[in-house]
C-alpha positions in Angstrom: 0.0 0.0 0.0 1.1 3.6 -0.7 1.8 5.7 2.4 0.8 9.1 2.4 1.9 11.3 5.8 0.9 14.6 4.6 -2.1 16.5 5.2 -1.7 18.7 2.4 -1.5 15.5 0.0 -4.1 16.1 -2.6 -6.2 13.0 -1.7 -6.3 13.6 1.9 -7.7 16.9 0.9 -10.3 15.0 -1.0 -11.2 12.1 1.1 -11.6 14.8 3.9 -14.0 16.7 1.7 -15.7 13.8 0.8 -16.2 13.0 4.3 -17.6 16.5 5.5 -19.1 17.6 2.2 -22.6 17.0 0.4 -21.7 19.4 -2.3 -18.2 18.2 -2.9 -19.5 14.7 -2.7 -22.0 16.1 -5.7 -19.1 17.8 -7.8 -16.9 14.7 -7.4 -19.2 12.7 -8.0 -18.0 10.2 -5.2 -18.6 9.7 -2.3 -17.1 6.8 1.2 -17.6 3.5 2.7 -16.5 3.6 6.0 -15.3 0.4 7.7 -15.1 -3.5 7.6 -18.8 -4.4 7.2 -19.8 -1.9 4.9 -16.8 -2.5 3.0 -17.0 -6.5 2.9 -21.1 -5.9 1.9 -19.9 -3.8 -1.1 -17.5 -6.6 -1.9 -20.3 -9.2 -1.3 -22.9 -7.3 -4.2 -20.0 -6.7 -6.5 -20.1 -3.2 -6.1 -17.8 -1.3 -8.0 -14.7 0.4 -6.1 -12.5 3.1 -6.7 -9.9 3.4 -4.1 -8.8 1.8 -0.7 -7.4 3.6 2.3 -6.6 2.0 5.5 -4.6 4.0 8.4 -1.8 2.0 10.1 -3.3 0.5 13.1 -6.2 -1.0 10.5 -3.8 -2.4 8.3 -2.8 -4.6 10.9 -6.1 -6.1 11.7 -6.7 -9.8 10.5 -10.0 -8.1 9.3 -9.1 -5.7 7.6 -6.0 -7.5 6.0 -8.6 -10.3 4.7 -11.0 -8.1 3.0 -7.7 -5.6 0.9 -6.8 -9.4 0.1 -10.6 -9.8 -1.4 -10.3 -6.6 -3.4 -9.5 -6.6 -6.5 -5.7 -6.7 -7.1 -5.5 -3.8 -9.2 -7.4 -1.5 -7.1 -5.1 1.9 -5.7 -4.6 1.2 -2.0 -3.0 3.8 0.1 -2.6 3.8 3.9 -2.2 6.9 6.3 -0.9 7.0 9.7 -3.4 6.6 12.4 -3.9 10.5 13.2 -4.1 11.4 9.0 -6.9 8.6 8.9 -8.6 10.4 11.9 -8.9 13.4 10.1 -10.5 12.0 6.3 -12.9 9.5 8.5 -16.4 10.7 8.3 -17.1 9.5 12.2 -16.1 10.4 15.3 -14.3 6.7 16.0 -12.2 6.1 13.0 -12.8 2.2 11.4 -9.2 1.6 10.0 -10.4 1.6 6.6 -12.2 3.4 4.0 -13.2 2.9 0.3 -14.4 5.7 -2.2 -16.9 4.7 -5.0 -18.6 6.8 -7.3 -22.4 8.3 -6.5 -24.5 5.6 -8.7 -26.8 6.9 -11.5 -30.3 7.2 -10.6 -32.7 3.8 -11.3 -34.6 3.5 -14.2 -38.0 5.5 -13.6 -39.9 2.3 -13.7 -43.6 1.6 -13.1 -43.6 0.3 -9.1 -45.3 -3.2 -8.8 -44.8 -4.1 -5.6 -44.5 -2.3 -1.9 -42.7 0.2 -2.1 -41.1 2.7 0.7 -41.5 6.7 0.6 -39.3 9.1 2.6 -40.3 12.5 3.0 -37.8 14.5 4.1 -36.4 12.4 6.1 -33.3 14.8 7.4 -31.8 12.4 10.2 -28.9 10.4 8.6 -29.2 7.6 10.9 -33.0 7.1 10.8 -32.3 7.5 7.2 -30.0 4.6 6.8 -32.1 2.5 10.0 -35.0 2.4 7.4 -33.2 1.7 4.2 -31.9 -1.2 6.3 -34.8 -2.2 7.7 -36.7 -2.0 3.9 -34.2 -4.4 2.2 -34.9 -6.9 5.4 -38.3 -6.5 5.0 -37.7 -7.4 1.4 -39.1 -4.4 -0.3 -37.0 -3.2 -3.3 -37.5 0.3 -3.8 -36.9 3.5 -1.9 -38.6 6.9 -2.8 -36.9 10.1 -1.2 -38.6 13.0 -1.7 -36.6 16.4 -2.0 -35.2 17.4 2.1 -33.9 14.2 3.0 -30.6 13.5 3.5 -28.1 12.6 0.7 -29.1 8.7 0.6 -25.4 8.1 -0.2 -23.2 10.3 2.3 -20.8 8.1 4.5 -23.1 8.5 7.6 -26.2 6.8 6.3 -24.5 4.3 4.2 -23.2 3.3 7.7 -26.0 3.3 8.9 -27.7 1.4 6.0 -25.2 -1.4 6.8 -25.0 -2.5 2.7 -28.5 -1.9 2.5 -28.0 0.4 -0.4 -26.0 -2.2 -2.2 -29.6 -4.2 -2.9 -32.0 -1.4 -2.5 -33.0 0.9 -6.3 -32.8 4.3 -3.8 -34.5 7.1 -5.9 -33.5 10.5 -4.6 -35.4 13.6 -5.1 -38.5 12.0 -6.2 -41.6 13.3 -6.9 -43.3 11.2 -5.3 -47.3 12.0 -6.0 -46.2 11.5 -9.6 -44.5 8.5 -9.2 -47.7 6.2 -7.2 -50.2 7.6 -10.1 -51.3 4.2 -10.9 -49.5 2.3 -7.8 -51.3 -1.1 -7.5 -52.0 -1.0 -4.0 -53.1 1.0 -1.3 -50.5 3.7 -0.2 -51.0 3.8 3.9 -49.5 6.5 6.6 -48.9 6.2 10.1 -51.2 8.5 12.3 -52.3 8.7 15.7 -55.7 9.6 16.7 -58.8 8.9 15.5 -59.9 7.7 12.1 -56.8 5.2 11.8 -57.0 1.7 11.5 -54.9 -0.3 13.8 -52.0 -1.9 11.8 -52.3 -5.1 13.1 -55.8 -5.4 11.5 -55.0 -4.2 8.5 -54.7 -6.6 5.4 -51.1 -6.5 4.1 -50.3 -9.3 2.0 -50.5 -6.8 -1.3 -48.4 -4.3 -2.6 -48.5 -1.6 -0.4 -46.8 2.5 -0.6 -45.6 3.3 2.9 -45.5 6.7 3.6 -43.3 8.1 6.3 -42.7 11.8 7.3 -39.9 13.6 8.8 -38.8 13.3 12.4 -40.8 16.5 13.2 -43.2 17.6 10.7 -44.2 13.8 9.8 -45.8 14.1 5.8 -45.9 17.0 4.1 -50.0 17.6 3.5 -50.0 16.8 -0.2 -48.9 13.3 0.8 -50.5 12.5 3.6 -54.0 13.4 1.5 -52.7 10.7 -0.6 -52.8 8.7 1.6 -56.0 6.1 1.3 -55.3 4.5 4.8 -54.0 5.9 8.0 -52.8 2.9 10.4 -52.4 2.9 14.1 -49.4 0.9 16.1 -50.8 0.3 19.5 -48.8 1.6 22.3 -48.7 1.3 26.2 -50.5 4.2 28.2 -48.3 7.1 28.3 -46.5 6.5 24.9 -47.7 8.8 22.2 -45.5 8.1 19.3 -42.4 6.1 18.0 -39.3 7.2 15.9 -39.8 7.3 12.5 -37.4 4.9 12.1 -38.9 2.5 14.7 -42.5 3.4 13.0 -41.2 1.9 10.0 -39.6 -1.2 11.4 -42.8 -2.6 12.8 -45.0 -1.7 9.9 -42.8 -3.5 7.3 -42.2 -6.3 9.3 -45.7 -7.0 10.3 -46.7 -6.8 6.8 -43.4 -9.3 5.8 -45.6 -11.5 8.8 -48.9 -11.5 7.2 -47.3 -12.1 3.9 -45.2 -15.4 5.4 -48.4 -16.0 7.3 -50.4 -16.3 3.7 -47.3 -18.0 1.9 -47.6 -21.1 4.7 -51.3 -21.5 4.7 -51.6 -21.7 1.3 -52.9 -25.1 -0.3 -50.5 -27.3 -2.2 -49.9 -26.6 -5.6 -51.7 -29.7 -8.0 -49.8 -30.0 -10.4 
């Protein structure tokens, strides 16, 4: 690996700019993975690298030393010391290692077929990344991020995401009104109060648009009188609402239940 010591090295000037930067992420048109698992999940989905970058004390970990030996040969590796690496790491406790890859192109603006999750302005990076995560467990294949929520594809919600982006079609800046004309399902908000049905009564096993709202506003009105169901997670006395990114983990995964649920009680197949 190539050692760099310099802070004034033109790549440390870029990896740090990467790291702090939305706009120089945008004109680069890169952006950071930042440690082990993120980096072994990109390697995992084939994903596309540009450039490694480990600090000393990370090239000397057994893990980190087994995933530069899965990389591609070929692929520029550079390592700075320990204090160097502190400065380019996009979080507070440095991982040892760092890969740059270049900001995908945007998914084809395909008809949506089956559930489908929508983010409006969503601004918290880790909720952010929680709920891509949680969608790809869930195994629901497309994102919608409406314009106000954080860049999808800055180091601290891909770290969060966990390699969720790696298997997710993540479509920034969407409009989203335009894009569920025609959805084949219902398209269902979370909402307290009354005139919501609780979620654990509600029929899921279809495709469904989930629509969830920013930490503090919740949906902007245009989407929320989209929506043609408002569900209700029941809460113990006292409670009155979850995270959004807790919100969404227990709507998808109850509706990954019933779905299971249906997929085992079906009959037998005669062939």
């Amino acid at each position: 690996m190539k050692p760099i010591s310099s802070r004034d090295n033109p790549l440390v000037k870029r990896l740090r700019a990467l790291a702090t930067s939305a706009r120089e992420r945008r004109k680069h048109g890169e952006t950071l993975l930042d440690g082990a698992h993120l980096l072994a999940a990109a390697l995992d989905a084939g994903w596309p690298l540009k450039q490694l970058v480990a600090s000393e004390g990370g090239a000397a970990r057994a893990e980190i030393v087994a995933l530069l030996a899965r990389a591609p040969v070929a692929l520029p590796r550079v390592v700075l010391p320990d204090a160097l690496f502190a400065h380019v790491s996009p979080v507070d406790a440095p991982s040892g290692v760092l890969a740059v890859i270049e900001l995908p192109a945007a998914p084809p603006a395909r008809a949506l077929e089956d559930s489908v999750v929508v983010l409006d302005g969503v601004q918290d990076p880790g909720n952010l990344g929680t709920i891509l995560r949680t969608a790809a467990a869930a195994g629901v294949h497309d994102a919608l991020l409406t314009e106000g929520c954080a860049q999808a594809w800055s180091p601290r919600v891909l770290r969060a995401g966990m390699g969720a982006h790696f298997v997710l079609r993540i479509h920034e800046h969407a409009d989203a009104l335009a894009r569920l004309a025609g959805f084949p399902g219902p398209k269902i908000a979370t909402a307290l109060g009354t005139g919501a049905r609780v979620l654990y009564d509600t029929d899921l096993d279809r495709p469904v648009a989930w629509l969830f709202g920013a930490e503090g506003q919740g949906l902007s009105p245009a989407l929320l009188a989209a929506a043609e169901l408002r569900v209700l997670i029941p809460m113990a006395p006292g409670i009155e609402s979850l995270n959004v990114g807790a919100a969404a983990a227990v709507c998808l995964f109850e509706q990954a239940r019933q779905r299971a649920a249906w997929q085992t009680s079906r009959p037998p197949h005669d062939d």
